[in-house]
N, C-alpha and C positions, 0 to 999 in steps of 0.2 A: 686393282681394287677400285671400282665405281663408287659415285659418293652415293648412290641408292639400289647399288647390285653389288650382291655379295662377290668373292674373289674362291669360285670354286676349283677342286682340284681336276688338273688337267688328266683327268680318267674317261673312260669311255664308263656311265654310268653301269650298264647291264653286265658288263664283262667283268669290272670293277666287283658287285656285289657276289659274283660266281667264285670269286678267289678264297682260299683258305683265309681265314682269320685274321694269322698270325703277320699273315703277305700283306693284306690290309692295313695293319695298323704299322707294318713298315710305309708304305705308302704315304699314309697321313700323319705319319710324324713326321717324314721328310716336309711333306707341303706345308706343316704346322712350325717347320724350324726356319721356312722360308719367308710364309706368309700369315705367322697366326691363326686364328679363328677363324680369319676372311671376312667379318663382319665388315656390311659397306659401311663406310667414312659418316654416314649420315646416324651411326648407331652412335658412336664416339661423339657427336655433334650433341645428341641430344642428351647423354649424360651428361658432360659439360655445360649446357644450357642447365638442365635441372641443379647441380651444382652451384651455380653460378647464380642465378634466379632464385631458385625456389630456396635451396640453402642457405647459401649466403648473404643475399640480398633481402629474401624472405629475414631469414634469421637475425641479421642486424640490426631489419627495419621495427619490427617486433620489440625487439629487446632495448632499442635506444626509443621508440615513440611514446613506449610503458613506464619509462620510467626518468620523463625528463629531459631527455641530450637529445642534441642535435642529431642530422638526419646521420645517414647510413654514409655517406660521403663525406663527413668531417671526421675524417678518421684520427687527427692528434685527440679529438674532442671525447671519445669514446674509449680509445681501444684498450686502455687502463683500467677501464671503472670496472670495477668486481662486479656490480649486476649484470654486465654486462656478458660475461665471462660466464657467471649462471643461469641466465636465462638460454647463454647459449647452448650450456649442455642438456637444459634442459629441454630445448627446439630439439637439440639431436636425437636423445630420447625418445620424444613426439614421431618422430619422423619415422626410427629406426623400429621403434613399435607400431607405427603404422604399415609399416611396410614400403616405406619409399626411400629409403635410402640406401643401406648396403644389402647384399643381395636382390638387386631389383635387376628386373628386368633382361634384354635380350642375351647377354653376358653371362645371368646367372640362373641361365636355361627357361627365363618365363617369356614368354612370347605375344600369346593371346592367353590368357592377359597378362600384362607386362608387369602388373603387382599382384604377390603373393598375399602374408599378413592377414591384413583386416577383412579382405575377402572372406578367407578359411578361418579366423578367429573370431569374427561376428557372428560366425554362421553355427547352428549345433548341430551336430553330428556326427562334425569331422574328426580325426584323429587327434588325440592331447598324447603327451607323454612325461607322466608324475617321475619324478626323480627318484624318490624315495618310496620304496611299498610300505615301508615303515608307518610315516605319515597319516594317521588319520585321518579324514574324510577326505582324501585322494584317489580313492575305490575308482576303476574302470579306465578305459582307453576312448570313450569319447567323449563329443563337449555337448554342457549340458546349458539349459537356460543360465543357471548360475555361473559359469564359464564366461558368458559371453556379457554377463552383467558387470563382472568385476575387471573383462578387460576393455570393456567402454569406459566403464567407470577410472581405470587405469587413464585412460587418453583425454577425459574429461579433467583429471584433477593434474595433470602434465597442463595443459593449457588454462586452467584458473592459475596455477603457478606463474607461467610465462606472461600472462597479460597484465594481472598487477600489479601495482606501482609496490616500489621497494617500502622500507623502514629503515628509519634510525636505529640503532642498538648503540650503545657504551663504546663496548669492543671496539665497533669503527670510526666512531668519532674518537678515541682515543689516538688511534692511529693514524686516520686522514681526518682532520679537523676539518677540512674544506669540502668536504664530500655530502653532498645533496641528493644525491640520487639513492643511498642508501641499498640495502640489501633487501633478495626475496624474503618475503615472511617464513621466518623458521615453522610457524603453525601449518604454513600452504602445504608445505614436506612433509607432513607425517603423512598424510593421506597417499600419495603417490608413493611413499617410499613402502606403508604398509601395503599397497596394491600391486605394487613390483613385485614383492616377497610371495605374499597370496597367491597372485598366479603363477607364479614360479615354481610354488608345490603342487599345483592343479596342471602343470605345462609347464616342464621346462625349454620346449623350443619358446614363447614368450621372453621370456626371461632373459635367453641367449640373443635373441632377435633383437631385446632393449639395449642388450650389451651390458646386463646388469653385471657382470662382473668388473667391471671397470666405471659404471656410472651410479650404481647403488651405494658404492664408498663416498664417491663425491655427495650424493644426495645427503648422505646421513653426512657428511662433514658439514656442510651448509648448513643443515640444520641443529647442529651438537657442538659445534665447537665454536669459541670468541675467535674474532677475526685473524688475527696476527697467527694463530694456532692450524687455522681454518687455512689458509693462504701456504703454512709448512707440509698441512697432511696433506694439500692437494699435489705437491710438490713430489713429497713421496709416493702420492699413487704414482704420477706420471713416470717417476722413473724407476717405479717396480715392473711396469707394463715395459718400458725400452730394455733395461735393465733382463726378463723374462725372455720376451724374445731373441735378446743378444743369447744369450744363455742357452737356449734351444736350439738353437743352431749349431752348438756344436756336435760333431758328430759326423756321421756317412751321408745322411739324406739330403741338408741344404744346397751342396752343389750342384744336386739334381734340379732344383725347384728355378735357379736362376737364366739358363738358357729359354723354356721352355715360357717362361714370363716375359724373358728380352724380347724372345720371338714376336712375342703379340703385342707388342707394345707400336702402336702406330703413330708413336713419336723416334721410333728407329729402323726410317724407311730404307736404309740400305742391305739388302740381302747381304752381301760381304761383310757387314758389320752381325748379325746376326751367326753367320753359320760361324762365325768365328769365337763364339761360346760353346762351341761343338769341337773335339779334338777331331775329329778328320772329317768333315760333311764330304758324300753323302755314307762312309761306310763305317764309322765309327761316333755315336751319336749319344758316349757319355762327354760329360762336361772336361770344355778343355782346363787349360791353369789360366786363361783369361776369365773363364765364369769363376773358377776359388778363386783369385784375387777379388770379384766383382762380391762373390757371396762373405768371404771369411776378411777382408780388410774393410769394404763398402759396407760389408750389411752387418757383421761382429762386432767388430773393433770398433766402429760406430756406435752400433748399439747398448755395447758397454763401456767404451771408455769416457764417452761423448758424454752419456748421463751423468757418470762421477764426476766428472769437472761441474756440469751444473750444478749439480747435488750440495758441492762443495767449495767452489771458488768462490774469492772475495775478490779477487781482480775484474774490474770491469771489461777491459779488452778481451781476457782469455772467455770471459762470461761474452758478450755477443760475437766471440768468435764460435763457440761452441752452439750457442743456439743459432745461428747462420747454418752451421753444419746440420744440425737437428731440420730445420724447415727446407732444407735442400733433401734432405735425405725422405721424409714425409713427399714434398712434389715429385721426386720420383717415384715413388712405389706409383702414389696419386696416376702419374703417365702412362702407366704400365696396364692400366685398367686390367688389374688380374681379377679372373673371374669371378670372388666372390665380391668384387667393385665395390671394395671400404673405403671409396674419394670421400665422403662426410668426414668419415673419422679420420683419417689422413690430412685433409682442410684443417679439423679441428686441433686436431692434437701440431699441427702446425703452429696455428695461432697461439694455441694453448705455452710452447717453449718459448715465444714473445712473451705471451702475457705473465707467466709467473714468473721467469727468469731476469727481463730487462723491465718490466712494471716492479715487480718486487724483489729486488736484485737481494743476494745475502748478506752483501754490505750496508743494509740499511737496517737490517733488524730480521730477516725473514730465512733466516737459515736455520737449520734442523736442531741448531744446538741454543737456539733463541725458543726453541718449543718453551711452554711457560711450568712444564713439568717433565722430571727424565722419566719418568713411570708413565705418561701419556705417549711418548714418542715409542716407548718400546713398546708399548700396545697396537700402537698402531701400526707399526711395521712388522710386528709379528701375525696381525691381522694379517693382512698385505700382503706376506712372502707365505703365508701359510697352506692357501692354495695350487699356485706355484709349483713349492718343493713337494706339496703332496701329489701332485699332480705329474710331473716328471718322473717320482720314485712308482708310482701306483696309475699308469695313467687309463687303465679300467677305471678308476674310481672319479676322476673328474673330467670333466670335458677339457679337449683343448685350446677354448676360449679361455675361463677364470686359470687353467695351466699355463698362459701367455706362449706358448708355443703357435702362435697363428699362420707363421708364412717359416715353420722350420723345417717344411718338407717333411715333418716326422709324425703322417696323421694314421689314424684312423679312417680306415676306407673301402671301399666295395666294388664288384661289379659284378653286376644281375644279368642272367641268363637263361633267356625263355625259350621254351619249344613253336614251332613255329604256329602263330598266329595268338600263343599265350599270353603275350600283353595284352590284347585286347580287353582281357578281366579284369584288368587295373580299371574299365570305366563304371564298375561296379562297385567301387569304391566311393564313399561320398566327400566332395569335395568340390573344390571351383575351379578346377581347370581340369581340359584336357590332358592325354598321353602326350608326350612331347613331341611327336611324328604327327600324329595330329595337328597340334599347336604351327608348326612348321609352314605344312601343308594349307592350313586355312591363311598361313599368312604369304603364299604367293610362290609357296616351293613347289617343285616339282615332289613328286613322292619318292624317287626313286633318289633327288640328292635331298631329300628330306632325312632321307633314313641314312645319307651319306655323311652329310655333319653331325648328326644325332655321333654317327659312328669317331666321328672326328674329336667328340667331347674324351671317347673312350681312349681314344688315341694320345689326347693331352695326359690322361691317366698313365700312362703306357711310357712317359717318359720320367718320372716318377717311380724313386726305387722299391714302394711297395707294390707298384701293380706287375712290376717281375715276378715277384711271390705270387699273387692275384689270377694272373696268367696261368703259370705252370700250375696252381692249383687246378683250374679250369681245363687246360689242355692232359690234365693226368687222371682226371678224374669221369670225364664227360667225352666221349666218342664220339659224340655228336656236336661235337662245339663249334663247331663251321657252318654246321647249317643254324647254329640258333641265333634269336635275338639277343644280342648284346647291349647292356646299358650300364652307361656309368651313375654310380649310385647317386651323387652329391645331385648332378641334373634330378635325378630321375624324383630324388628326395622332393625337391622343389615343386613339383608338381602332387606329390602328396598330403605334404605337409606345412605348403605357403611359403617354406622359409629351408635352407640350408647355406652353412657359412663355412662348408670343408669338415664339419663335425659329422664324422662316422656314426658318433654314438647317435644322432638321428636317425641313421636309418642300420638301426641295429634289429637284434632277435624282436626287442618288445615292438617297434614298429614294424617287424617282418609278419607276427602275432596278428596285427591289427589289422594290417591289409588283407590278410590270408580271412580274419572273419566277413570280409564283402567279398573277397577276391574267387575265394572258393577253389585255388588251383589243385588239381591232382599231383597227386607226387612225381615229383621229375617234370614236373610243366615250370618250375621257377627255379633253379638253384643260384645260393648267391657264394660268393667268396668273398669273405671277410674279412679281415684284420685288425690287430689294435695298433695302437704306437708302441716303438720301441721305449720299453724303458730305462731310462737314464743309465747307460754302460754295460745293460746286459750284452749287447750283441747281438739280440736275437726280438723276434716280432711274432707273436701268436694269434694263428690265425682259426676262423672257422668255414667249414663247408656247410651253409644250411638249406633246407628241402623247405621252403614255404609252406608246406603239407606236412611235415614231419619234424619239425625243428633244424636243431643239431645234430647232423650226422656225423662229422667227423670234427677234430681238434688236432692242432699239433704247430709247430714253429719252422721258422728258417733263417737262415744267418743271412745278416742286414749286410755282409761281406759277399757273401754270394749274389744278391739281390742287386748292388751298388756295380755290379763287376762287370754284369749282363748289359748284352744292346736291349735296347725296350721292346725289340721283336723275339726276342730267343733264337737268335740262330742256333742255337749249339741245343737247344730243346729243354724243359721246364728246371728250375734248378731243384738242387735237393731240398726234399718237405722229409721233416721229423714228423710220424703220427705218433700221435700221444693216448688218441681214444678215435674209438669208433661206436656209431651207434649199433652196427652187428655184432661186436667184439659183447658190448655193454649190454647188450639184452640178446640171447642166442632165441628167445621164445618168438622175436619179435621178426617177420622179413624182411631183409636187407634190400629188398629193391636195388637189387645190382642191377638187373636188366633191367630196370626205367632209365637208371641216369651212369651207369657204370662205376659205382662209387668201389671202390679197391680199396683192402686193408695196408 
């Protein structure tokens, strides 16, 4: 790998693209278990830089110049002080609703241009997607003048926040008598926090992009609660979030997600070190017992037993040995630059297990059982887990963002299949970027290994136990699946929609809806394969076949045992699908357009 040429796989391109599929994405998940992405050295440089600069250095310099303290480099002088700590989430916010922080860039398929976001949310026209149809004046799928005012107006009132200077309150002089720099204005927050919620019902990719499930709680605690109270609830978010993910992990899927992360992680340049989260590399290429020790002791047992000792110890040693554990655990993920590249929130939520655990340790007053009401604390933790558990049990019903399931390997997912030259319609879509082959292509690829790493995203997919289901839906249902274009959805999302973070429900029926009214395809010119997350111990994953032109044609499930069992090429050929419905079955009046895409009962 060159630090400004990518690290292509060693195919003969034209030959390469003439192969079956399924031969294909053997192919590149081998070179993917070797070598990752292949991005050159000089991609990884420059997220780091922007991490580093823009975030960090930007973000401290910001938060300690506004309100008092010394610069960015006197860090005993700073790293305590609570405004500090909120203007920092709230820079995060700024950031991640702008589009410059998680899902940016080369990594999370944006190319030309390398930010999503404000692009496609300033702009009207482009696609929104209301949460709720319920909701009153939420009417329609694109964005209108008023769309684009209320999420300016969203990034304008995030930076009146961040820049001025704090206040006094009671609360905090009660408890740090010596503190001058004081808190954000509880007044700055209403306005940002109403304008989160607002366009959250007008657009929930906004919302998700801001990370309001996770920084909407803190907003309103800053602003609603006295200090000493404000300092417990933030406590409990943080470890409802470690706490959530530890928790989703259990199950078939996590094992999957960790080789396939180790791979590309360009902090573990030895190939031997790599194939060796593979049980046999090259011919056996599920997860060895090195990835489940790596996944179920490093990333579980971490993640939940580590948060209860914070949660709950009064001992100071076991208190920064745990959060040692906690900021170690955050700069890995951080290393691994996985592709929907959350290094902000991974930095943050670093800093964040210093700052509340060893700034306000629970032997000082700030433990969960010091809340100044038991009727406040249970509210708020049932706030808290309430998404969560709904989320696991029902996980159609809420994203796998506020469900904390974000790296459980148990998502919601796709991948889109055109007939040849059918993407092209995608550029009749209004929006700010190019098709992703495009994008590629104008930034110095060839076209032919343009379309090859395009192919290589699918292939990341491909090691991942739902795109076994994914697959054989696709090879059982469509005859022609070798000659089509192939696209993994989450990329492809990103170029739609400004923003994807692994959330299927993005680029679901309602945005399948949206495209299809610029897109214009004929039936059988787009078919996608669908899925949701498994839900919490069913055993099973429900998936859809839908026709861009026609909706939902077919419905039905498959065991997350079968799916998990599979090489992520099929040798052995698609596993068993349970159909549940078909759109021929469901309406006999209407044409089954068998012979467009071969769809079988």
């Amino acid at each position: 790998m060159g630090f400004t040429t990518p690290d292509l796989p060693a195919v003969d391109p034209t030959e390469f693209l003439r192969k079956p599929l399924m031969e294909r994405m053997r192919i590149l998940g081998l070179d993917w278990a070797e070598n990752g992405f292949g991005s050159p050295k000089m991609v990884h440089c420059v997220y780091i830089a922007k991490l580093i600069v823009l975030y960090a250095i930007g973000g401290i310099t910001l938060a300690t110049a506004t309100s008092g303290l010394p610069a960015f480099w006197h860090v005993m002088e700073w790293w305590n002080q609570p405004i500090v700590y909120q203007k920092l989430i709230i820079w995060t916010v700024l950031l991640e609703a702008i589009g410059v922080a998680g899902s940016w860039g080369p990594l999370a398929g944006k190319v030309k241009p390398m930010t999503g976001g404000i692009l496609f949310w300033a702009r009207p026209g482009t696609i929104r997607l209301r949460p709720w149809k319920w909701v009153p004046g939420t009417n329609g799928d694109r964005r209108s003048r008023l769309d684009v005012v209320l999420y300016l107006g969203l990034l304008v009132s995030l930076f009146v926040a961040l820049v001025r200077p704090g206040v006094i309150s009671a609360s905090l002089s009660a408890a740090l008598p010596d503190n001058t720099s004081g808190l954000v204005s509880p007044v700055l927050l209403i306005t940002p926090i109403a304008l989160l919620i607002l366009n959250g019902l007008r657009d929930k990719t906004i919302f998700l992009a801001a990370r309001g499930e996770q920084y909407l709680p803190a907003l309103v605690f800053f602003a609603a609660l006295p200090f000493v109270d404000m300092i417990i609830a933030l406590k409990l978010l943080i470890v409802v979030v470690w706490l959530g993910a530890g928790f989703s992990k259990f199950g078939k899927h996590f094992s999957n997600v960790v080789p396939p992360m180790v791979s590309n992680s360009p902090s573990t340049p030895f190939k031997a070190v790599k194939r060796a989260h593979y049980r046999s590399f090259p011919n056996d290429m599920r997860p060895s017992r090195l990835a489940d020790v790596m996944g179920h002791v490093g990333g579980t047992t971490v993640e939940i037993v580590t948060p209860l000792i914070l949660l709950f110890s009064t001992n100071v040693y076991l208190t920064i040995a745990a959060v040692a554990m906690m900021v170690i655990f955050h700069l890995f993920i951080l290393s691994t630059f996985p592709l929907a590249v959350p290094l902000e929130w991974n930095l943050l939520f670093a800093y964040a297990a210093v700052f509340l655990f060893l700034g306000f340790p629970n032997g000082s007053g700030y433990a969960p059982w010091n809340m100044s009401a038991p009727w406040l604390l249970a509210v708020i933790v049932a706030a808290l887990v309430f998404f969560p558990i709904l989320g696991n049990l029902r996980p159609d019903k809420v994203s796998f963002l506020p469900s904390m399931r974000q790296y459980a390997g148990n998502w919601a997912s796709a991948i889109w299949a055109f007939q040849p030259g059918a993407e092209a319609k995608l550029d009749r879509v209004t929006r700010s970027a190019k098709n992703q082959i495009d994008q590629f292509i104008e930034f110095g690829y060839e076209p032919e290994w343009a379309e090859i790493t395009l192919q290589k995203t699918v292939a990341w997919r491909s090691m991942h136990s739902q795109a076994r289901g994914l697959f054989s839906l696709l090879l059982s249902r469509l005859p022609d699946v070798d000659t089509r274009t192939v696209r993994e959805a989450e990329f492809l999302c990103n170029s739609i929609l400004g923003f994807n973070f692994g959330d299927g429900h993005l680029h679901a029926e309602d945005m399948i809806r949206a495209v299809q009214d610029e897109a214009r395809f004929e039936p059988g010119e787009c078919v996608i394969a669908w899925v949701e997350s498994e839900a919490f111990g069913s055993g099973v994953q429900q998936y859809k076949l839908i026709d861009a032109a026609l909706g939902v044609i077919e419905r039905g499930t498959w065991k997350v045992a079968d799916a998990v069992a599979e090489q992520p090429w099929l040798p052995n050929g698609p596993i068993p699908l349970q159909v549940s419905w078909t759109r021929a079955t469901a309406d006999e009046s209407q044409p089954s357009h068998q012979g467009d895409f071969g769809v079988v009962a």
